[in-house]
N, CA and C atoms as a LAMMPS dump frame, in Angstrom:
ITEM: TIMESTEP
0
ITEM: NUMBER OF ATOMS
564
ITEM: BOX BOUNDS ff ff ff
-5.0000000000000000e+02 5.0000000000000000e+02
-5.0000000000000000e+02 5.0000000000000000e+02
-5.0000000000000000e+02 5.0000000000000000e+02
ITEM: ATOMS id mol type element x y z
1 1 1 N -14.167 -77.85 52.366
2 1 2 C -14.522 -78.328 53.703
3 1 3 C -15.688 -79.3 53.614
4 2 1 N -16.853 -79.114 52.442
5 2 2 C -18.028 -80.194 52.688
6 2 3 C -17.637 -81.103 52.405
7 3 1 N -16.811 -80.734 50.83
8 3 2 C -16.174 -82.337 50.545
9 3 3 C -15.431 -83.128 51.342
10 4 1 N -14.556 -82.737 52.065
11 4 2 C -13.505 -83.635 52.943
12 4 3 C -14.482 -83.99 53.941
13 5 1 N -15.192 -83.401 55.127
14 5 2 C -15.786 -83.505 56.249
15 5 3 C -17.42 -84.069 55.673
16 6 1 N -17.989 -83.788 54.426
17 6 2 C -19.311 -84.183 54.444
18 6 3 C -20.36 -83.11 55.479
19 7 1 N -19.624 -82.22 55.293
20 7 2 C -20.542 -81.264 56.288
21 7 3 C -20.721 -80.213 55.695
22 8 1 N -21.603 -79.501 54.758
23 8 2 C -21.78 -78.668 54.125
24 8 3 C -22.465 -77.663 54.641
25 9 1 N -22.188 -77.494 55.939
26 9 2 C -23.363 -76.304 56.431
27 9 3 C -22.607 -74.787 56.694
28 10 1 N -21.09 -74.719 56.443
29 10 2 C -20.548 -74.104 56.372
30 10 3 C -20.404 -73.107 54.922
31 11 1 N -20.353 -73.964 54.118
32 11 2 C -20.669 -73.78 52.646
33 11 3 C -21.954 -73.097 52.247
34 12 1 N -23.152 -73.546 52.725
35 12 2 C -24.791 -73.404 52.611
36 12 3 C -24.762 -72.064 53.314
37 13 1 N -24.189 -71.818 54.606
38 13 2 C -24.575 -70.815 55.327
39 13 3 C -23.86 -69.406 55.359
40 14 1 N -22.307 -69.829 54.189
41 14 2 C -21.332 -68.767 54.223
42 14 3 C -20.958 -68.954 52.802
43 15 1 N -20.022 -69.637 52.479
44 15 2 C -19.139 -69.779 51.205
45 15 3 C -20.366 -69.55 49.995
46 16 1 N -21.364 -70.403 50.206
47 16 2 C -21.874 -70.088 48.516
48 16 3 C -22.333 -68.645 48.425
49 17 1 N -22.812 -68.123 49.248
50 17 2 C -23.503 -66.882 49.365
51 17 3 C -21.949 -66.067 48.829
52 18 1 N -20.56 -65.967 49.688
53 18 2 C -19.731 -65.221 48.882
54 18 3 C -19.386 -65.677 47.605
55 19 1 N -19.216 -66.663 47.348
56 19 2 C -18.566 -66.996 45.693
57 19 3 C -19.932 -66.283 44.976
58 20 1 N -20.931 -66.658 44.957
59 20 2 C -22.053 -65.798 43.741
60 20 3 C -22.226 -64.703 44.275
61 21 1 N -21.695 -63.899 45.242
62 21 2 C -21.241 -62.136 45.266
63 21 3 C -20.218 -61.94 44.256
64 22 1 N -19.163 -62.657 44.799
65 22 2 C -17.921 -62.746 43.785
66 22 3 C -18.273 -63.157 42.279
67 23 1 N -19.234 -63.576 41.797
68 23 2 C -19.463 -64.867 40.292
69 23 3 C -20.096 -63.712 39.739
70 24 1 N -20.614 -62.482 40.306
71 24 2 C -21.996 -61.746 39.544
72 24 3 C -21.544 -60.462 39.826
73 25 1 N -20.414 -59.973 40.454
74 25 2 C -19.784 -58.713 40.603
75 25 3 C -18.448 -58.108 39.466
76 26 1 N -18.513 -57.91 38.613
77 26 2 C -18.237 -58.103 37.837
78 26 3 C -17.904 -56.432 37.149
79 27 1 N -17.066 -55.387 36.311
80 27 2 C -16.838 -54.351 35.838
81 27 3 C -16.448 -54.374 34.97
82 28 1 N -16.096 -52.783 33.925
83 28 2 C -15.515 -52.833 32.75
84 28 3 C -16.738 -52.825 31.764
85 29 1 N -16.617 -51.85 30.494
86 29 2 C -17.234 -51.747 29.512
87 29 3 C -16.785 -52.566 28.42
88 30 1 N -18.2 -53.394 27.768
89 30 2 C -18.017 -54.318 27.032
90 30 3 C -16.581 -53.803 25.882
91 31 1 N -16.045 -54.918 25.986
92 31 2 C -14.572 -54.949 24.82
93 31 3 C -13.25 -54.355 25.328
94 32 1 N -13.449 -53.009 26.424
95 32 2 C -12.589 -52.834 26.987
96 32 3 C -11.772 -53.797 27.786
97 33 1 N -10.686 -53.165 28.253
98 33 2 C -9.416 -54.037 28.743
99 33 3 C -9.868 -54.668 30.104
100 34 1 N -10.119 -53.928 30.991
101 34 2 C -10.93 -54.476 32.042
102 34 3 C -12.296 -55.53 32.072
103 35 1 N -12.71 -55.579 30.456
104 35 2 C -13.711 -55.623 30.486
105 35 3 C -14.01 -57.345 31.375
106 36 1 N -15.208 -57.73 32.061
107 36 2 C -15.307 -58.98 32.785
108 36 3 C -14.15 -58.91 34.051
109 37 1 N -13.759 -58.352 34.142
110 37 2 C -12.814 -58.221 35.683
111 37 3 C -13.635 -58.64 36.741
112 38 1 N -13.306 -58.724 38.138
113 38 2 C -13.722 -58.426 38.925
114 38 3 C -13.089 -57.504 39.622
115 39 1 N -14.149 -56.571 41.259
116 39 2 C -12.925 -55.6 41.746
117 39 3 C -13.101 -56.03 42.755
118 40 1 N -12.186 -55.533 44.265
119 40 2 C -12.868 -54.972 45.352
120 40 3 C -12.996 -54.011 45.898
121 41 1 N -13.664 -53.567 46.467
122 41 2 C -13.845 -52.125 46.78
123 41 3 C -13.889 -51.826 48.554
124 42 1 N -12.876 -50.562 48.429
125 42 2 C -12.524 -49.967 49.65
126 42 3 C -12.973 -48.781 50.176
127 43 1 N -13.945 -48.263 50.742
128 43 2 C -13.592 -47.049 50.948
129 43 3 C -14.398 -46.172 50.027
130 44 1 N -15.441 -46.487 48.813
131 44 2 C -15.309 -46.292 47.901
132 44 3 C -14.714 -46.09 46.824
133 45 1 N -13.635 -46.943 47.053
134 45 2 C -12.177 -46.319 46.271
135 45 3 C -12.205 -48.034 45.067
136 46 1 N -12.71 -47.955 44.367
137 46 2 C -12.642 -49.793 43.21
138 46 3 C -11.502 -49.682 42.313
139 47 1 N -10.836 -50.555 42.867
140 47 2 C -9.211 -50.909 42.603
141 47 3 C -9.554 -52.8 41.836
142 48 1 N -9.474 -52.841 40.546
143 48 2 C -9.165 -54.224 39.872
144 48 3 C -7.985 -54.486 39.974
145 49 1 N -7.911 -55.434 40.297
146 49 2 C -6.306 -56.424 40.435
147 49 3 C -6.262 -57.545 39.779
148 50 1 N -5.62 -57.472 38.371
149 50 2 C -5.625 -58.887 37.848
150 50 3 C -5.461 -60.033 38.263
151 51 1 N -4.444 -60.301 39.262
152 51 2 C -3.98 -61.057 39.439
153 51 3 C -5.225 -61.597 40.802
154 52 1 N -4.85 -60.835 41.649
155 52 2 C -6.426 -61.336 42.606
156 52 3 C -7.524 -61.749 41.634
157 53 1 N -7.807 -61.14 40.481
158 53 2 C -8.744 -61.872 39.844
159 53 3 C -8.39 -63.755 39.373
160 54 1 N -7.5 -63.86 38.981
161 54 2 C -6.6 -65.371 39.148
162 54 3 C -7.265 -65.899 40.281
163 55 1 N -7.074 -65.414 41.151
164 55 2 C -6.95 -65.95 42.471
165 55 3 C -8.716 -66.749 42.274
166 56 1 N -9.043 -65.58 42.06
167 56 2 C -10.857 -65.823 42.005
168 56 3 C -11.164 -66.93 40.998
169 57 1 N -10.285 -66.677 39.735
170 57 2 C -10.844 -67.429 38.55
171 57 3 C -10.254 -69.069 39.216
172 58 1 N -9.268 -69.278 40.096
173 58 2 C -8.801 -70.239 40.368
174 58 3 C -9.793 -70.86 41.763
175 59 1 N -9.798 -70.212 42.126
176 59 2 C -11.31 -70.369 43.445
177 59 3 C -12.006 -71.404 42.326
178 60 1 N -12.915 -70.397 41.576
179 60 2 C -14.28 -70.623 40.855
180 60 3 C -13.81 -72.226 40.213
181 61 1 N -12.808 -72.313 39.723
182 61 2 C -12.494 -73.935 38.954
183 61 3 C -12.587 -74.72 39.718
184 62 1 N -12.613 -74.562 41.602
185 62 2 C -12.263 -75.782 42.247
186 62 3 C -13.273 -75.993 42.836
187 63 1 N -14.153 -74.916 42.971
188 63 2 C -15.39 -75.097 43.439
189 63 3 C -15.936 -75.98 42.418
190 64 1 N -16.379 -75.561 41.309
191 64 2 C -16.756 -76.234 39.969
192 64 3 C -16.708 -77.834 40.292
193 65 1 N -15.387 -78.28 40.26
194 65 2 C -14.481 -79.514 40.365
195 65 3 C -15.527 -80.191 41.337
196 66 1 N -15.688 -79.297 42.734
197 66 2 C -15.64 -80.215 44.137
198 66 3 C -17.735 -80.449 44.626
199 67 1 N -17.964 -79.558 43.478
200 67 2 C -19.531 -79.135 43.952
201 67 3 C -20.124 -79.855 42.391
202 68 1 N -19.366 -80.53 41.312
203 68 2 C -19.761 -80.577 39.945
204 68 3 C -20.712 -79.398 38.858
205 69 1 N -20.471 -78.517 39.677
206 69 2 C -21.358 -77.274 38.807
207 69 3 C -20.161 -76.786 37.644
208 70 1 N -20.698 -77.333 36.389
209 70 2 C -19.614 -76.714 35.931
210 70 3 C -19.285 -75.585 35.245
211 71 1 N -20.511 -74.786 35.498
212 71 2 C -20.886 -73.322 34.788
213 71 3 C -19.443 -72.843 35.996
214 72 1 N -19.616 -73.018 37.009
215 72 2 C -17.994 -72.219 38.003
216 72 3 C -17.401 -72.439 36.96
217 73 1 N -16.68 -73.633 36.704
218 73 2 C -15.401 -74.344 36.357
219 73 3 C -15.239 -73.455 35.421
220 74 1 N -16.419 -73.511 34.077
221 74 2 C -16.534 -72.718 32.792
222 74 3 C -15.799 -71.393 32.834
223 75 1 N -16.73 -70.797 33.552
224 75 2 C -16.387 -69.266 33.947
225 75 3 C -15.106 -68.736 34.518
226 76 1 N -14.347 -69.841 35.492
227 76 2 C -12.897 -69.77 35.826
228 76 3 C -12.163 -69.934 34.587
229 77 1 N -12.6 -70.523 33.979
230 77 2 C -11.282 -70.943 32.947
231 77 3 C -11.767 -69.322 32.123
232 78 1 N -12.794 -69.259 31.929
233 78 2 C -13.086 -67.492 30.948
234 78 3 C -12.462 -66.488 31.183
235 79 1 N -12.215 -66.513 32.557
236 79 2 C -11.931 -65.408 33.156
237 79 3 C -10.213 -65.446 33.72
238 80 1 N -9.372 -66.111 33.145
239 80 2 C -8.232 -67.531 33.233
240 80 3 C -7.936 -66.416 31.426
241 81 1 N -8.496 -66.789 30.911
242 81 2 C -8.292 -66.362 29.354
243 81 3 C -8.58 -65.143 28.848
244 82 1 N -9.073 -64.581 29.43
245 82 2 C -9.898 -63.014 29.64
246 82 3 C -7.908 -62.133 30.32
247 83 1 N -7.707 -62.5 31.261
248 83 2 C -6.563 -62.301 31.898
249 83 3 C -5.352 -62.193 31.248
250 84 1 N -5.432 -63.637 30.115
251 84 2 C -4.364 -63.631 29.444
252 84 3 C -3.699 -62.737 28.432
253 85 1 N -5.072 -62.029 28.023
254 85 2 C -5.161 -61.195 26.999
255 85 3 C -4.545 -59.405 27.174
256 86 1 N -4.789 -59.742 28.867
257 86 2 C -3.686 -58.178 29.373
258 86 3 C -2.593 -58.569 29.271
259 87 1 N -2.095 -59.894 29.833
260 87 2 C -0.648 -59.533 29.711
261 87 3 C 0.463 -58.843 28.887
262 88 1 N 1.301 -58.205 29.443
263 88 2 C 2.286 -57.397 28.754
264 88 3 C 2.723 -58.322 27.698
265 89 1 N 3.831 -58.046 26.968
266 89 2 C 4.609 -58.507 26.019
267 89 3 C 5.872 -59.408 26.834
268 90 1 N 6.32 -58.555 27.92
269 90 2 C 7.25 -59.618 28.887
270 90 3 C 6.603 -59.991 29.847
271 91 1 N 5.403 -60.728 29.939
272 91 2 C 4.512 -61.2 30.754
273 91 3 C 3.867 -60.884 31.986
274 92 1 N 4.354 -59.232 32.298
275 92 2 C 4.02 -58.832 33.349
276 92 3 C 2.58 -58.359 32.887
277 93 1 N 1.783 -58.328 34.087
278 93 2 C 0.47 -57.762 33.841
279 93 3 C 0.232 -56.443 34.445
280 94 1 N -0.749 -55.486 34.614
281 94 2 C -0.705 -54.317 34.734
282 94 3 C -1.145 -54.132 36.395
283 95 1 N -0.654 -53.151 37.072
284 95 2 C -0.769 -53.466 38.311
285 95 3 C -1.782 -53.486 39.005
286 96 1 N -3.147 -52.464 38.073
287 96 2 C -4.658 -52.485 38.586
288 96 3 C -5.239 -51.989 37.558
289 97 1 N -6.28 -51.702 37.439
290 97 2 C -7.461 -50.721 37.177
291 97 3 C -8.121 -50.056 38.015
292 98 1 N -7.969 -48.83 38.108
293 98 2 C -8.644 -48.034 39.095
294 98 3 C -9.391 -46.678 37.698
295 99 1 N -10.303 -46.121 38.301
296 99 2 C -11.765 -45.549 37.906
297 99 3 C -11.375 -44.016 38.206
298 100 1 N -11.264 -43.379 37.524
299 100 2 C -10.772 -41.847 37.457
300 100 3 C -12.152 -40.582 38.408
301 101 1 N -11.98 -39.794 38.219
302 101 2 C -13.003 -39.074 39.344
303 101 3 C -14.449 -38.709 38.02
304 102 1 N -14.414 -39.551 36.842
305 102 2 C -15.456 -39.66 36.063
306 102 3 C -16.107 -40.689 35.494
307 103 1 N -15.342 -41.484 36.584
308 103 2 C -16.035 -43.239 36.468
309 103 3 C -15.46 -43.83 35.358
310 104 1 N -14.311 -43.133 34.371
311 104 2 C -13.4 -44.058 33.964
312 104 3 C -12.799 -44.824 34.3
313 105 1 N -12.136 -46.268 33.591
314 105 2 C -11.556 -46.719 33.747
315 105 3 C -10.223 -46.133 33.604
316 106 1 N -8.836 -46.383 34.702
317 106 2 C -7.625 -45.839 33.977
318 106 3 C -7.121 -47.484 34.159
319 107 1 N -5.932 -47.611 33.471
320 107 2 C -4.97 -48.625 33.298
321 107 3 C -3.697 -47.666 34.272
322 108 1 N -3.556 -49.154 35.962
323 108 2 C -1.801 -48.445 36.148
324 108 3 C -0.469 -49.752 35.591
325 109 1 N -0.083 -49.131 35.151
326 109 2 C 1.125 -50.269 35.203
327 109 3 C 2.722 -49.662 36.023
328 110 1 N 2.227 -49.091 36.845
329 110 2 C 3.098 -49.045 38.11
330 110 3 C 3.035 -48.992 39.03
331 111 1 N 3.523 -49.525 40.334
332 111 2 C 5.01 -50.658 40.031
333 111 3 C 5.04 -51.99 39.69
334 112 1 N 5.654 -52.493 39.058
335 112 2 C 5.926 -53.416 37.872
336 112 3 C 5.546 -54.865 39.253
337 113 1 N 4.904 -55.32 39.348
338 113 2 C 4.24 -56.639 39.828
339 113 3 C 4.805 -58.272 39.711
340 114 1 N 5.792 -58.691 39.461
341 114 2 C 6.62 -59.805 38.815
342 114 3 C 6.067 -60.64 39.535
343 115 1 N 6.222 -61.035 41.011
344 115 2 C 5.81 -62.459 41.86
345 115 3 C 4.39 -62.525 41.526
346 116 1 N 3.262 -62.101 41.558
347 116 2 C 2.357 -61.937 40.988
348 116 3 C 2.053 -62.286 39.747
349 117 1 N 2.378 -61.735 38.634
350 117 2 C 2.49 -62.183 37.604
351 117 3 C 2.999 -63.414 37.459
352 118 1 N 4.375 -64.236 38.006
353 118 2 C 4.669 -65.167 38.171
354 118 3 C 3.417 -66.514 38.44
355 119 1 N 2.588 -65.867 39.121
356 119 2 C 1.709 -66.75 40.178
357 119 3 C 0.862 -66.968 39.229
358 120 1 N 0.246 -66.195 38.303
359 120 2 C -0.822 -65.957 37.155
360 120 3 C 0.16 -67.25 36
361 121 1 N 0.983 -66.963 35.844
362 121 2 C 1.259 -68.089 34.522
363 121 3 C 1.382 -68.883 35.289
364 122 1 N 1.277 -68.99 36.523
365 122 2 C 1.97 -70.968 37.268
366 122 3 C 0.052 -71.156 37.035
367 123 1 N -0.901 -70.543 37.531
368 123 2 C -2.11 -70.983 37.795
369 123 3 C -2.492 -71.054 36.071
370 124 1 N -1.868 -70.802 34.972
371 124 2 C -2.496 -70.323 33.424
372 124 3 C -1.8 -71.921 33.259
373 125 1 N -0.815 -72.293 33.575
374 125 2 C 0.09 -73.552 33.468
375 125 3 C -1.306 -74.537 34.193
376 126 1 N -1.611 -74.375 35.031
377 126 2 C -2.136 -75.736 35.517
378 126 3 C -3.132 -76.057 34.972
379 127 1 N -3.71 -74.723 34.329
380 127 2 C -5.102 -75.089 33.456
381 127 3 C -5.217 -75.324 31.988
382 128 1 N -3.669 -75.015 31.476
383 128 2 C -3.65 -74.986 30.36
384 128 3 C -4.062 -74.187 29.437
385 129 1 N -4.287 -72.878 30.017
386 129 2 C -4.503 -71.817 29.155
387 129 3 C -3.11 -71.409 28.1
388 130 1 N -1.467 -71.59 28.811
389 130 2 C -0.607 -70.999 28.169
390 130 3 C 0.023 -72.726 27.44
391 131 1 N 0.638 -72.583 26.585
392 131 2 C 1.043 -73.45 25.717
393 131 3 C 2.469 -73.696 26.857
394 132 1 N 3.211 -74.346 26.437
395 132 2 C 4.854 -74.738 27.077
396 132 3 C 5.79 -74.125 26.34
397 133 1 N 5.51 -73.565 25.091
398 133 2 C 6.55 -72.89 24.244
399 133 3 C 6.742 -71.397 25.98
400 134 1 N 5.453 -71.011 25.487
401 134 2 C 4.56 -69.576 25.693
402 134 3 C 5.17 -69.693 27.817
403 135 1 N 4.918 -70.624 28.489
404 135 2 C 5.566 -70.786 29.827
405 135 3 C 6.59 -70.543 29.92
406 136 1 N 7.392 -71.133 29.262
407 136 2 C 9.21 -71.322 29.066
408 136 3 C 9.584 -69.948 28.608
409 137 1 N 8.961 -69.171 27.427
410 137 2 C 9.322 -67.563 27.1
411 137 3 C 8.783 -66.82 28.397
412 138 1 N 7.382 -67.346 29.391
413 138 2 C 7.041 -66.072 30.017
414 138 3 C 7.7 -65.924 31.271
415 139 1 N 8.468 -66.944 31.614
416 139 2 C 9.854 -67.525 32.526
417 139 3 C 10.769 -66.401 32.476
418 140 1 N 11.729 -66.773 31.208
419 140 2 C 12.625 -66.513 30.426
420 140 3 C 12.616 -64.42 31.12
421 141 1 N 11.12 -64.467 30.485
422 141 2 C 11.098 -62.733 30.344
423 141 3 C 10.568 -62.324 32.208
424 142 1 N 9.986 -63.259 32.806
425 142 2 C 9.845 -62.327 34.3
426 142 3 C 11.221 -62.735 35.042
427 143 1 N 12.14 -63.812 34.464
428 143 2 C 13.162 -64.108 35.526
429 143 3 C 14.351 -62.973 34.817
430 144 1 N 14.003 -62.044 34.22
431 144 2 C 15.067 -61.259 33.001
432 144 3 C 14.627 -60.538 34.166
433 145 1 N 13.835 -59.717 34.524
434 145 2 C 12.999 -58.845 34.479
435 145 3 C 13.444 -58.546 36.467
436 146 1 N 12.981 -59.89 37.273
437 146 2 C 13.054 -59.949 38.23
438 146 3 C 14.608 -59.807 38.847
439 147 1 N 15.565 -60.523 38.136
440 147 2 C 16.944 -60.543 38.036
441 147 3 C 17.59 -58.964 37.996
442 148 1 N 16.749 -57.861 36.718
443 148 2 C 17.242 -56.835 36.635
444 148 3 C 17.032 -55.452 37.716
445 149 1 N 15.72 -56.019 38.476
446 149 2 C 14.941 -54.815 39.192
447 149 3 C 15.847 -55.129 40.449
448 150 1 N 16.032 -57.108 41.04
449 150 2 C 16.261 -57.5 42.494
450 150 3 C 15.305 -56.905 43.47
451 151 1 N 15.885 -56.37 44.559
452 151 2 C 14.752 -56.533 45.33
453 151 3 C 14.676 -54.973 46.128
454 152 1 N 13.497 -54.435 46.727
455 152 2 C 13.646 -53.332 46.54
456 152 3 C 13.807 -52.895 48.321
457 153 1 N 14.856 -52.249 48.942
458 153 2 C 15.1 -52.139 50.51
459 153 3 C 14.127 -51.681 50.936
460 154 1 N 13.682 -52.057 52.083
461 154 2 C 12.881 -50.828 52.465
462 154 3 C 12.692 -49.295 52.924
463 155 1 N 11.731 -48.398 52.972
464 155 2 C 12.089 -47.244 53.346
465 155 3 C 12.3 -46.887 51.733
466 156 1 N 12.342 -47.016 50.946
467 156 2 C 12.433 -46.585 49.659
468 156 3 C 11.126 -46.239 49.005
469 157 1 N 10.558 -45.747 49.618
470 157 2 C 9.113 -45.641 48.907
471 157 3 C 8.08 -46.443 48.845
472 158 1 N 8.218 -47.869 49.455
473 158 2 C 7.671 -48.892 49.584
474 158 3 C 7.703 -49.045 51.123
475 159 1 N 6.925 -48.014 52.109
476 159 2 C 7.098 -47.963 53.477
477 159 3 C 6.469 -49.207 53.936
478 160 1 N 5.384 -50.025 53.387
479 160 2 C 4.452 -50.747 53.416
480 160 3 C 5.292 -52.044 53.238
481 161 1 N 6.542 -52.503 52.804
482 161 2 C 7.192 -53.551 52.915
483 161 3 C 8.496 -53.918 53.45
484 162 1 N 9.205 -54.455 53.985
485 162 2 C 10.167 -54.957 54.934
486 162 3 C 11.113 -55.762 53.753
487 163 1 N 12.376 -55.506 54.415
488 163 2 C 13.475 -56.291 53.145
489 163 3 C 13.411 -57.665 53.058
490 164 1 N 12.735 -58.294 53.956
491 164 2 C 12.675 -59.542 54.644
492 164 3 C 11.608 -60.044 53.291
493 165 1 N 10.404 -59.134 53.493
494 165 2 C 9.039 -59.608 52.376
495 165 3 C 9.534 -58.749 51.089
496 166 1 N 10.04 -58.423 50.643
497 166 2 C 10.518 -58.07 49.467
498 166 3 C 11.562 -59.761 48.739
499 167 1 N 11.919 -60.004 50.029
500 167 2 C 12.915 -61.313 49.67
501 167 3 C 11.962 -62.488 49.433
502 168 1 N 11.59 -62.333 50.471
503 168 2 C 10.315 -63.73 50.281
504 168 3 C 9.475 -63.749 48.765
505 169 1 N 9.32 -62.715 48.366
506 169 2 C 8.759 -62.439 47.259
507 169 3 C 9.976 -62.913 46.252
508 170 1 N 10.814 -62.623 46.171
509 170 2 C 12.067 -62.975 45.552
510 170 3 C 11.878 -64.772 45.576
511 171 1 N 12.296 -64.729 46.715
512 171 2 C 12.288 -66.401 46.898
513 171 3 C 10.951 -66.993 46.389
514 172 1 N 9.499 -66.521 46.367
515 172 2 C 8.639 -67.312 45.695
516 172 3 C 8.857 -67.141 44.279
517 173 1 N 9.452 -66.123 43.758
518 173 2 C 9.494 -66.05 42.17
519 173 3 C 10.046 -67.23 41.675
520 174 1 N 11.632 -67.431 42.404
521 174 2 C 12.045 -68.115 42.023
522 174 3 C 11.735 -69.533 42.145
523 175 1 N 11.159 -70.026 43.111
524 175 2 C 10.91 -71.175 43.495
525 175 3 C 9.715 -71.439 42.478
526 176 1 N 8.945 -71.124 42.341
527 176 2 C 7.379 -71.291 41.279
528 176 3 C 8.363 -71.217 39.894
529 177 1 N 8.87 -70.403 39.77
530 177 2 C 9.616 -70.68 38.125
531 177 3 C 10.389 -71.469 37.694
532 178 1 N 11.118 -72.196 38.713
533 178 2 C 12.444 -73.439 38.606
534 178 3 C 11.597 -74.943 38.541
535 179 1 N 10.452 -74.48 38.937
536 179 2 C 9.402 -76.117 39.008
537 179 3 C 9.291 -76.353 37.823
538 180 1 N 8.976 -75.812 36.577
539 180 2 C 9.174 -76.559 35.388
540 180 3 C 10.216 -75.537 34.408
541 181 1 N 11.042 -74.986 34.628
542 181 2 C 11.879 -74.401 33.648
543 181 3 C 13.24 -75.426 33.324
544 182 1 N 12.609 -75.382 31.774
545 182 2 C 13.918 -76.28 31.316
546 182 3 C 15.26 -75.385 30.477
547 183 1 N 16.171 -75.309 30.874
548 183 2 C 17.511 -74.619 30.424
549 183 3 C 17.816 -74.782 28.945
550 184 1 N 17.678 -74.054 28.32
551 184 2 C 17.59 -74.061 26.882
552 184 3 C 20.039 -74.155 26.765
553 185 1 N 20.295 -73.777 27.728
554 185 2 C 22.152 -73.434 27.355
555 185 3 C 22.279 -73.866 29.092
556 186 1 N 22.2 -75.025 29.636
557 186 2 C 22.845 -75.621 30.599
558 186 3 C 23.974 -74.718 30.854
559 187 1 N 25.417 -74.435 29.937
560 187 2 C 26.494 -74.035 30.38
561 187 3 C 26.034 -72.57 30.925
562 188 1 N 24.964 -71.953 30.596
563 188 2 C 25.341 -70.439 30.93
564 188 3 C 24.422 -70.19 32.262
């Protein structure tokens, strides 16, 4: 908003104050899997979400970009590569980190997260964290993946979603993955 409008009082009086809440909030014991995450917290209840962390690490690069600070930019891309290092083997990432009733960390990896994950290699793509071999396989394995689960009705245990946003989710998978996937067997 300062940049386009030249009016930075919105920024000065709100935005910077949250991004360095967000830049300095930070969890996870050094080396662990979480470790450098960010969370948010509900309730007392601190739930890490990789992928919301994306979201953040992708914030922090554009701020960087639009304000020239480039310790943001730095730190987005760290935390961009920090991320990469959970991913699964078929590119899904784990669905949170949540903190056990002894201030452990636990790892959930259920339920399996695909549009999400999807969203994490399109934003790892723009920065160049993942190679094009490494895009094209992590494609390959969430459109395997997404193809095999489809989509889940509602009322199935997922009271919290509608068949409608289960689809939409469908439809962004696919749409973010067809933007650069090149067909290795055209005929099939």
């Amino acid at each position: 908003y300062g940049k386009v409008s030249n009016d930075w009082r919105l920024h000065d009086y709100y935005g910077r104050k949250v991004l360095d809440q967000v830049k300095n909030h930070k969890v996870g014991v050094e080396g662990g899997e979480a470790q450098g995450l960010y969370y948010r917290n509900s309730n007392d209840h601190s739930i890490i979400f990789p992928w919301y962390n994306t979201v953040k690490a992708q914030a922090m690069c554009r701020y960087g970009k639009a304000t020239g600070e480039i310790e943001w930019y730095e730190e987005g891309i760290s935390l961009l590569k920090r991320i990469r290092t959970i991913f699964r083997e078929d590119y899904t990432l784990p669905h949170s980190f949540q903190f056990d009733n002894n201030g452990n960390i636990m790892t959930i990896n259920t339920p399996i997260l695909i549009a999400p994950s999807a969203y994490v290699v399109s934003v790892m793509q723009q920065y160049n964290i993942l190679e094009s071999e490494e895009i094209n396989k992590a494609i390959d394995c969430l459109l395997q993946k997404q193809t095999s689960i489809g989509f889940i009705p509602s009322n199935e245990g997922y009271d919290w979603r509608s068949k409608i946003g289960v689809t939409a989710w469908n439809c962004f998978v696919m749409e973010l993955m067809s933007q650069n996937y090149v067909l290795n067997n055209p005929e099939t």
